[in-house]
C-alpha positions as CSV (number, residue, x, y, z in Angstrom):
1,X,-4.4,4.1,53.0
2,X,-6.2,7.5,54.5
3,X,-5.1,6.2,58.2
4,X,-6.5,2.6,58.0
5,X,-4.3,-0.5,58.3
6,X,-3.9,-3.9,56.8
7,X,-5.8,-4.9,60.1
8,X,-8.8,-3.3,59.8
9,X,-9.7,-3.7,56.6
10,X,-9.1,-7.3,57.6
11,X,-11.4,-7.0,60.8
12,X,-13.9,-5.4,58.9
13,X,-14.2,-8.3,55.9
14,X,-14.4,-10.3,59.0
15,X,-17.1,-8.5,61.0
16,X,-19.0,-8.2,57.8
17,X,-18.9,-12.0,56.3
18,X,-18.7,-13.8,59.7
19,X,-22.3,-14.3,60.0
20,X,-22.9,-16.3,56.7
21,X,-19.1,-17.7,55.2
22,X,-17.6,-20.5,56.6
23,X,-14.7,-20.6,58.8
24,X,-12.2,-22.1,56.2
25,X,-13.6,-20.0,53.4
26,X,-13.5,-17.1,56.0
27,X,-9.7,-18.0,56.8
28,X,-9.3,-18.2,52.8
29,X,-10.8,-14.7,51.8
30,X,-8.9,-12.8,54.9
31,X,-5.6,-14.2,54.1
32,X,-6.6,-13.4,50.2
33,X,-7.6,-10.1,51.4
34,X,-3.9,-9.4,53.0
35,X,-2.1,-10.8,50.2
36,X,-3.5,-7.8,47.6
37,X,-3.4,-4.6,50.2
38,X,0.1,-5.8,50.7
39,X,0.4,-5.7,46.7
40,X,-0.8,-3.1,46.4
41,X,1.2,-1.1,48.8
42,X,4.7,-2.9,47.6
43,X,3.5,-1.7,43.7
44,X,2.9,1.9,45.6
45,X,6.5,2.3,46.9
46,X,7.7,0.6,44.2
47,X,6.8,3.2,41.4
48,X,7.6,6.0,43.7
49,X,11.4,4.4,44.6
50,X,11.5,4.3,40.8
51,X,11.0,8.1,40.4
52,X,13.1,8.6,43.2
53,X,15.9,6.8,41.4
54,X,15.5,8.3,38.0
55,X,15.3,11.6,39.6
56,X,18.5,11.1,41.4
57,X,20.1,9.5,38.4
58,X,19.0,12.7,36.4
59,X,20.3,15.5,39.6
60,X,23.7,13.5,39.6
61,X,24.1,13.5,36.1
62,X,23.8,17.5,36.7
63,X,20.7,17.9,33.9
64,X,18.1,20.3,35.5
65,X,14.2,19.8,34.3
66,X,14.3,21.4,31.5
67,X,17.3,19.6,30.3
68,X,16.2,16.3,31.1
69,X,12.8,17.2,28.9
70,X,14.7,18.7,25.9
71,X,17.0,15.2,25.8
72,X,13.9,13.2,25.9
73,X,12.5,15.4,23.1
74,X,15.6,15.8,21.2
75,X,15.6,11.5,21.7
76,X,12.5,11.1,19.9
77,X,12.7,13.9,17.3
78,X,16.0,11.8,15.9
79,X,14.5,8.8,16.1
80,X,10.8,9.6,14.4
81,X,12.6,11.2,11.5
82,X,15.1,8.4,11.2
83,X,13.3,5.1,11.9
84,X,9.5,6.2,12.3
85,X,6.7,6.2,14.4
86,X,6.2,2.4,14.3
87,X,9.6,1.9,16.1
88,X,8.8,4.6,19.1
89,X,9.1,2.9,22.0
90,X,9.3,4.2,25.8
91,X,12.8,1.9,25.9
92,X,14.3,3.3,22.7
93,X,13.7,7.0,23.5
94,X,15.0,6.5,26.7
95,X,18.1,4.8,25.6
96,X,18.4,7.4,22.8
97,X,18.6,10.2,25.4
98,X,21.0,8.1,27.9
99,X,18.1,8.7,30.9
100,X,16.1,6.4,33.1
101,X,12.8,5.4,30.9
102,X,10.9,6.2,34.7
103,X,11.3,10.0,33.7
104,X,9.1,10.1,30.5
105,X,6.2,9.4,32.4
106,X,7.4,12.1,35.3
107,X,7.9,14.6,32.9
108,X,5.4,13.6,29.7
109,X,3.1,11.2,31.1
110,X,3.3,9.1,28.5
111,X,4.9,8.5,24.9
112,X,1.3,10.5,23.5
113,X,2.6,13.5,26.3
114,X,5.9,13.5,24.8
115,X,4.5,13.6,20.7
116,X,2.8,16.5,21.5
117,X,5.0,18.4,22.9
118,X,7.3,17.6,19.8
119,X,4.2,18.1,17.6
120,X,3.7,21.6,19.4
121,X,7.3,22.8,19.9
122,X,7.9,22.0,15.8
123,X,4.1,23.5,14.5
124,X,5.3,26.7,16.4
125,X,8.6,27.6,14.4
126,X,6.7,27.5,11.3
127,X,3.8,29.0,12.4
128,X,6.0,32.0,13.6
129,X,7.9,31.9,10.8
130,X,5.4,32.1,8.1
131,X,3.3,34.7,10.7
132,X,6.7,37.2,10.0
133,X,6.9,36.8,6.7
134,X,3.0,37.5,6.3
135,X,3.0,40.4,8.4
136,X,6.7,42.0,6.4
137,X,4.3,41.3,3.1
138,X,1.1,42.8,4.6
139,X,3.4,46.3,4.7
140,X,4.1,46.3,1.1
141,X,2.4,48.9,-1.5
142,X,0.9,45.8,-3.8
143,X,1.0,42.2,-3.9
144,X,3.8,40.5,-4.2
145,X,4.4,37.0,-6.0
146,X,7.6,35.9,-5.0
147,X,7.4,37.4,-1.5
148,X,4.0,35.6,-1.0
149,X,5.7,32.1,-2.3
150,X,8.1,32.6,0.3
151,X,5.8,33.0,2.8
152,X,4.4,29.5,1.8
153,X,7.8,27.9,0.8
154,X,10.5,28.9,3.5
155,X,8.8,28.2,6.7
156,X,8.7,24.5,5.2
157,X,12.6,24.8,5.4
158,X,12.6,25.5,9.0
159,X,14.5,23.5,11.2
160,X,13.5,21.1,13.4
161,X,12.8,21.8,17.1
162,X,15.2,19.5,18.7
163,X,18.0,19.5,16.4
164,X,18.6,21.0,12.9
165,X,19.3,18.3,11.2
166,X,16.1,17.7,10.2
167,X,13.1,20.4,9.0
168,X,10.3,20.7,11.4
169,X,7.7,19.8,8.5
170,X,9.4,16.5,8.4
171,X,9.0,15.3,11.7
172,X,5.4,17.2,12.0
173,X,4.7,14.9,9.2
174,X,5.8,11.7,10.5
175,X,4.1,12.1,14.1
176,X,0.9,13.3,12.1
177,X,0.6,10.3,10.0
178,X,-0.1,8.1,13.0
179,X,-1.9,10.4,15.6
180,X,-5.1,10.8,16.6
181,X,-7.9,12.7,16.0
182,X,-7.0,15.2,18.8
183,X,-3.8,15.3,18.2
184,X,-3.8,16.4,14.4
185,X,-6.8,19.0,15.2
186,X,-4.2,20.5,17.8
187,X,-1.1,20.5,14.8
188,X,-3.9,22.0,12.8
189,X,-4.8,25.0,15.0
190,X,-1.1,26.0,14.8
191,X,-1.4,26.2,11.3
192,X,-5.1,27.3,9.6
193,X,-4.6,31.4,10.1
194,X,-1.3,30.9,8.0
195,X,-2.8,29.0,5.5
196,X,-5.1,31.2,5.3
197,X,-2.7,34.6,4.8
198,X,-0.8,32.4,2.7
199,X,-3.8,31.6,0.3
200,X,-5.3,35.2,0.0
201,X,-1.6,36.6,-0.4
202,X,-1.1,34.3,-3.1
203,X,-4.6,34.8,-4.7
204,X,-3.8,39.0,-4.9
205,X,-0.6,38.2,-6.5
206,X,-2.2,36.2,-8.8
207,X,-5.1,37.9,-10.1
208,X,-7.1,34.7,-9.2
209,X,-10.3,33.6,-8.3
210,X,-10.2,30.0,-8.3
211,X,-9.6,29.4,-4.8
212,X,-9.9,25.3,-5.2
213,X,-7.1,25.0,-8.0
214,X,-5.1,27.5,-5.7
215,X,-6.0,25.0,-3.0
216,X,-5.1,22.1,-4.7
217,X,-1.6,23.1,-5.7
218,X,-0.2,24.6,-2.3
219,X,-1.4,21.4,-1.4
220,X,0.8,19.9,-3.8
221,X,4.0,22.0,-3.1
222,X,3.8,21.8,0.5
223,X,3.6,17.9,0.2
224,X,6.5,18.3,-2.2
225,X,8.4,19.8,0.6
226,X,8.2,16.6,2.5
227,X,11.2,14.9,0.7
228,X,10.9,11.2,-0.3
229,X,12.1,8.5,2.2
230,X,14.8,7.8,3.4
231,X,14.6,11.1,5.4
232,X,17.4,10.6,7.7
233,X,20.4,8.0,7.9
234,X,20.1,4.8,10.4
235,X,23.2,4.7,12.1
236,X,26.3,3.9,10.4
237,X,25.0,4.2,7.1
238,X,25.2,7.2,4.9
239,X,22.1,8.7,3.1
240,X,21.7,8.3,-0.8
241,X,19.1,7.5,-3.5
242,X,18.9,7.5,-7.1
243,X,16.2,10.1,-6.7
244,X,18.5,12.0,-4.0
245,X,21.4,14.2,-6.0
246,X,24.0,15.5,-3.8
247,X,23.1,19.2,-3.5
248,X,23.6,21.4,-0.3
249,X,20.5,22.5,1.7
250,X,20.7,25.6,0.1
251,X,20.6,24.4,-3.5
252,X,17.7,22.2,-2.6
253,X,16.1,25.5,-1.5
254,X,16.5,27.5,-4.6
255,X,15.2,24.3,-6.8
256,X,11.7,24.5,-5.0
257,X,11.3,28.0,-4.8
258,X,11.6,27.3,-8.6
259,X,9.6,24.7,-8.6
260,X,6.8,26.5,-6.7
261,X,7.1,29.3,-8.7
262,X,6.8,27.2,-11.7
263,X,3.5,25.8,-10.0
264,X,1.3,28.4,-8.7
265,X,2.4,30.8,-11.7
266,X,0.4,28.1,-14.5
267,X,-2.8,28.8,-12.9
């Protein structure tokens, strides 16, 4: 408390209301006064014992920092894609990654800290991966249609950060249905030069000039890429639909290529 004690901020209340309170009321407010630097100071040690703890948990359960952050992360990519934002909790990720809750807000600050590193970590694969398959077309002699489809198409079939289980689209899409403002401008950034390749690649190959129908449908094909619900199975239970064949990954991949083939071609 910068070098003062309990005591003298009590001796200076004193010095300072003496004059005009009353002795009882006097008695009242000093012993009041007390009561919430003490408080305070019990809630002071008390946050810092808990990082203490969680920190020792996390050194005795031999996981450096960067561990400890990727389980946290890993936590609440499975959880997002399986049971949604709505569910995210500081408990559930916590228990999800088997540490002590204390060490999302040492590490993240927050559950918001923690989404946007996810957000971040998962915009980046397919930012990168679209950026190499834009920059392999960019060498070629003409334009290229199926080339500049896969430049939009396959970086939606990148896997997630955390855990490849799951596509990095899908979870990019469930945190960005419930951020903020900031939050889906910074999930944008990683994304609009792409876009932007991807459009003008697509337009050459094309022959067309009708940028807002070309807009419109790799709007459409990249929301197609989301998948319907269900996106991942709760646990215990496996994952089927009407709507969902059984097809491998890999099947499911050739279908949309068709599909957006099929798509972009009509225009």
């Amino acid at each position: 408390m910068n070098g003062s004690s309990i005591n003298d901020h009590v001796q200076i209340a004193v010095n300072s209301n003496a004059r005009r309170i009353p002795t009882v009321e006097l008695h009242t407010r000093v012993k009041s006064t007390k009561r919430v630097v003490k408080a305070k100071e019990r809630l002071s040690r008390g946050v810092a014992a808990l990082l203490d703890s969680a920190m020792n948990e996390n050194l005795h359960g031999a996981h450096s920092p960067s561990q400890t952050r990727d389980r946290l992360l890993h936590a609440a990519e499975i959880l997002v894609v399986r049971d949604g934002m709505v569910t995210l909790s500081v408990r559930r990720i916590a228990a999800e990654a088997d540490v002590n809750s204390a060490l999302i807000r040492y590490y993240f600050g927050d559950t918001d800290g923690l989404l946007r590193e996810l957000a971040h970590r998962n915009a980046v694969l397919i930012g990168t991966a679209r950026t190499r398959l834009l920059d392999e077309l960019d060498k070629q002699p003409a334009p290229d249609l199926a080339a500049s489809i896969d430049a939009l198409v396959l970086p939606l079939w990148a896997p997630a950060a955390m855990s490849n289980r799951h596509r990095a689209i899908i979870v990019l899409d469930e945190i960005f249905a419930r951020a903020d403002a900031s939050l889906h401008k910074a999930i944008w950034a990683e994304f609009a030069q792409g876009v932007q390749r991807v459009t003008q690649a697509l337009a050459q190959a094309l022959q067309t000039s009708d940028m807002t129908a070309l807009a419109w449908r790799i709007r459409f094909v990249t929301a197609a890429a989301l998948d319907i619900p269900p996106r991942a199975p709760r646990s215990g239970e496996a994952l089927s639909s009407p709507y969902r064949p059984e097809t491998t990954e890999e099947e499911r991949l050739a279908q949309f290529r068709l599909f957006a083939r099929q798509a972009l071609s009509a225009l």
